[in-house]
C-alpha positions as CSV (number, residue, x, y, z in Angstrom):
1,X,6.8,-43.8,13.9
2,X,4.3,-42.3,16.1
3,X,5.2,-39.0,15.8
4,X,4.5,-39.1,11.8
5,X,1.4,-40.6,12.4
6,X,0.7,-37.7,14.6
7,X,1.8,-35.2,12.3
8,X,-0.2,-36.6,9.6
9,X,-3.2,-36.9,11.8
10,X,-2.4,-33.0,12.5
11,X,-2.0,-31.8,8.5
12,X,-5.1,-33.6,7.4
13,X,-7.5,-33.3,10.4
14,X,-9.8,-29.9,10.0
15,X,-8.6,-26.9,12.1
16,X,-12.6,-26.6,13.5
17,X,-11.7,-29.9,14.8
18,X,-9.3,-28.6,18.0
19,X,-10.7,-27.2,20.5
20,X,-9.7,-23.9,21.6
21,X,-7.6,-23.4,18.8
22,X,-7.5,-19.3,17.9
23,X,-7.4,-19.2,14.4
24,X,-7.3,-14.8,13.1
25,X,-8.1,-14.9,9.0
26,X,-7.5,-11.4,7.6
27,X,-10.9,-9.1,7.3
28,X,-11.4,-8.6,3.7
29,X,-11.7,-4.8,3.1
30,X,-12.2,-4.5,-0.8
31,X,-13.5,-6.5,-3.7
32,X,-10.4,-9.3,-4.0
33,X,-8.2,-8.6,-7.0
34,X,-7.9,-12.6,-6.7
35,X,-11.2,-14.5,-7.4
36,X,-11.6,-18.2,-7.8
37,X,-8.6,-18.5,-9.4
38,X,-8.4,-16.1,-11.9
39,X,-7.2,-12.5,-11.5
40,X,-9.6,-9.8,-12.1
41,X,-8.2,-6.6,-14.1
42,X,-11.4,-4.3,-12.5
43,X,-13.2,-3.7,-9.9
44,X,-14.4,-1.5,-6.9
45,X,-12.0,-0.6,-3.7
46,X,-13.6,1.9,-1.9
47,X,-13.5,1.9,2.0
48,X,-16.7,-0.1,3.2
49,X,-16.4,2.4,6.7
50,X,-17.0,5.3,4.5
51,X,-20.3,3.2,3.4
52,X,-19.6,2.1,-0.2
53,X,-17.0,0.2,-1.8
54,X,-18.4,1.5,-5.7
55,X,-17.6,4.8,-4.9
56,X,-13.9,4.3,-6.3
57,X,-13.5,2.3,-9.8
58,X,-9.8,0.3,-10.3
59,X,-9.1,-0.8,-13.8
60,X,-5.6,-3.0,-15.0
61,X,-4.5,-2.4,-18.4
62,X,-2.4,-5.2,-19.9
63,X,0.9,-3.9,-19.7
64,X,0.5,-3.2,-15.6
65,X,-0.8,0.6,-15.5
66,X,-3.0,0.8,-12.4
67,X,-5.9,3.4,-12.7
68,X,-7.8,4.1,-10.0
69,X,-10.9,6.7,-10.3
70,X,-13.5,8.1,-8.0
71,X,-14.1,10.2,-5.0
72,X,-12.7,9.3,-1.3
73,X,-10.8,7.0,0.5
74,X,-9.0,4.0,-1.2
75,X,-9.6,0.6,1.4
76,X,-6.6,-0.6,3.2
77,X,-5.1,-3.6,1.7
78,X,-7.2,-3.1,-1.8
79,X,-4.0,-4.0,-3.8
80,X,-1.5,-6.0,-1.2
81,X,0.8,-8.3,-2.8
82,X,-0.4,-7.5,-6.3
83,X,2.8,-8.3,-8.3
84,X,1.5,-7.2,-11.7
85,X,0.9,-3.8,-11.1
86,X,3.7,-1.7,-12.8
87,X,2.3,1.8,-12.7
88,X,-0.2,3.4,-10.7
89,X,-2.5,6.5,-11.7
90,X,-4.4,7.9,-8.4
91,X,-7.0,10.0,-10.3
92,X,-8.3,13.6,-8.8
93,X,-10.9,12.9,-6.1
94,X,-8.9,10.3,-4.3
95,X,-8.4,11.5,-1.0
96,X,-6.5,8.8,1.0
97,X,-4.5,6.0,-0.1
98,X,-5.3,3.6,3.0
99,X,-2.9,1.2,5.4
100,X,-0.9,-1.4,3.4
101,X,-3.0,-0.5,0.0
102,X,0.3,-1.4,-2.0
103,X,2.2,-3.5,0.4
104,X,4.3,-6.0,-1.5
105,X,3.8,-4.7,-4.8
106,X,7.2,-5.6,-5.6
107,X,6.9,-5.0,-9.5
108,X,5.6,-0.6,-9.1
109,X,7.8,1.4,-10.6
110,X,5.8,4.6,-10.9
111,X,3.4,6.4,-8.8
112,X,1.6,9.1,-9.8
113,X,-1.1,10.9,-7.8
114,X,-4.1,13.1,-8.4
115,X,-4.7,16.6,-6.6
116,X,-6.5,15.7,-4.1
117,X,-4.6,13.0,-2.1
118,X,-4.2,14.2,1.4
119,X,-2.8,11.1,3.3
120,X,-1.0,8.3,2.1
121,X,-1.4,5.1,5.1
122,X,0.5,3.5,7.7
123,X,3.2,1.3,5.0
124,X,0.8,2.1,2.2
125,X,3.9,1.2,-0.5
126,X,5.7,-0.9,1.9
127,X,8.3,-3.0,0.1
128,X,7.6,-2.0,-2.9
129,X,11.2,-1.8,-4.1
130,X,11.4,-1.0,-7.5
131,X,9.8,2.2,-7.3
132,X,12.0,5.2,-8.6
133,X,10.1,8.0,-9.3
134,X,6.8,9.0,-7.3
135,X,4.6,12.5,-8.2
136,X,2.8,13.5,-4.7
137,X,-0.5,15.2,-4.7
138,X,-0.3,18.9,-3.7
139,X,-2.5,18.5,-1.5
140,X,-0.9,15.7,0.6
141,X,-0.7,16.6,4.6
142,X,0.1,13.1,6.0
143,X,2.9,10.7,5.0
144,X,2.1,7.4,7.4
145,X,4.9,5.9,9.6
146,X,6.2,3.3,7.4
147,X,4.6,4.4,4.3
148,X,7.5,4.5,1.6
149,X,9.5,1.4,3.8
150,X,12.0,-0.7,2.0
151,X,11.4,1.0,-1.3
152,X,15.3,0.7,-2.4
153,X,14.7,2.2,-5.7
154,X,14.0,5.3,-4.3
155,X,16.8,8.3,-4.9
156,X,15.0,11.4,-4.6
157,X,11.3,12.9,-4.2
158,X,9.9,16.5,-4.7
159,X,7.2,17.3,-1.5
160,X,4.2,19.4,-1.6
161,X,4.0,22.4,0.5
162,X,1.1,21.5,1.7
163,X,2.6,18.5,3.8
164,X,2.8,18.9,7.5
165,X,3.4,14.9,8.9
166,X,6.1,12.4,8.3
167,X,5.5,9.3,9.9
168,X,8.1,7.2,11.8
169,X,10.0,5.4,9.4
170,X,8.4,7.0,6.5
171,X,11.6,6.2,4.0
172,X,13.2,3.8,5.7
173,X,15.8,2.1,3.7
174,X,15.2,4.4,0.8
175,X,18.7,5.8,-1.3
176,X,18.2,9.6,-1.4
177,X,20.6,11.3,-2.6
178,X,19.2,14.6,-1.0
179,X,15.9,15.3,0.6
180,X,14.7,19.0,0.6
181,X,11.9,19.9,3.3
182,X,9.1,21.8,2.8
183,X,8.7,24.6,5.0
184,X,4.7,23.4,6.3
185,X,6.3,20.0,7.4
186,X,5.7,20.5,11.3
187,X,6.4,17.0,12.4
188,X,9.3,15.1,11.6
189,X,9.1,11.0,13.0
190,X,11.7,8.5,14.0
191,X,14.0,7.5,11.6
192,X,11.8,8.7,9.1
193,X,15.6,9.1,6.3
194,X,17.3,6.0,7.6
195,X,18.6,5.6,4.0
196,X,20.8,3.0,2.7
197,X,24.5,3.1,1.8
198,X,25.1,4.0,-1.6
């Protein structure tokens, strides 16, 4: 019928090809943990806005551990969608763990991060549901709205007294069992303990 023909003409035709067509392909911020088809297990993932991406070293051992090493800011989106990852080691002299850094990292289970981790991004561990147990910098100031989002497997969490910021949403659909404050937390944001039913 015509309009197969026209859908056909549609699927295989190049998208350059329409006119006026607004096409928005995701900046890339880090080296690609994807590469002509094949995964890399190392590579750089610094923030190119703090001016060099090989000022922070990520290595992927075979059974999923994460370790990330350096000084600075981590770049957002480094690690998104990653599903191999199991266990990730934030190394002293990480500052910031950047927006969506581990979003839909479904397979994390652990989190562990260095001393000097002072914010963690806008859902930098969205969806990342299986993680249970999480060990936050005592240095951390800033959660990010969103940050800890869908993360089901989530029943408890010890914070810093250094931390001063919870984002909106922070823990949204976590399943605390109890949450204890620190007494430096001066802002608090929407829904940040929306937990799940038990």
């Amino acid at each position: 019928s015509a309009v197969l023909v026209v859908l056909i003409l549609l699927t295989s035709a190049p998208l350059a090809g329409f006119v006026g067509l607004d096409i928005s392909l995701p900046e890339f911020k880090a080296e690609a943990a994807f590469v002509s088809g094949s995964y890399l297990t190392s590579g750089y993932c610094g923030d190119p806005a703090e001016g060099d991406t090989k000022n922070i070293y990520w290595e992927l051992s075979d059974d999923g551990v994460l370790t990330v090493t350096g000084t600075g800011k981590i770049a957002p989106e480094a690690f998104i969608y990653d599903l191999r990852i199991k266990e990730v080691i934030i190394s002293d002299g990480i500052t910031n763990i950047s927006d969506y850094c581990f979003k839909d990292c479904t397979n994390i289970e652990k989190v562990n991060m260095g001393d000097d981790v002072e914010e963690i991004g806008y859902h930098a561990f969205y969806y990342c549901k299986k993680i249970s147990e999480i060990s936050f910098s005592d240095s951390l100031v800033t959660i990010g709205a969103g940050a800890f989002d869908g993360n089901y497997s989530l029943k408890s969490v010890s914070f810093p007294e250094s931390l001063k910021s919870i984002g909106d949403y922070a823990f949204w659909e976590a399943d605390f069992e109890s949450i204890v404050l620190p007494d430096s937390l001066e802002e608090v944001g929407v829904r940040t303990f929306f937990c799940r039913e038990s």
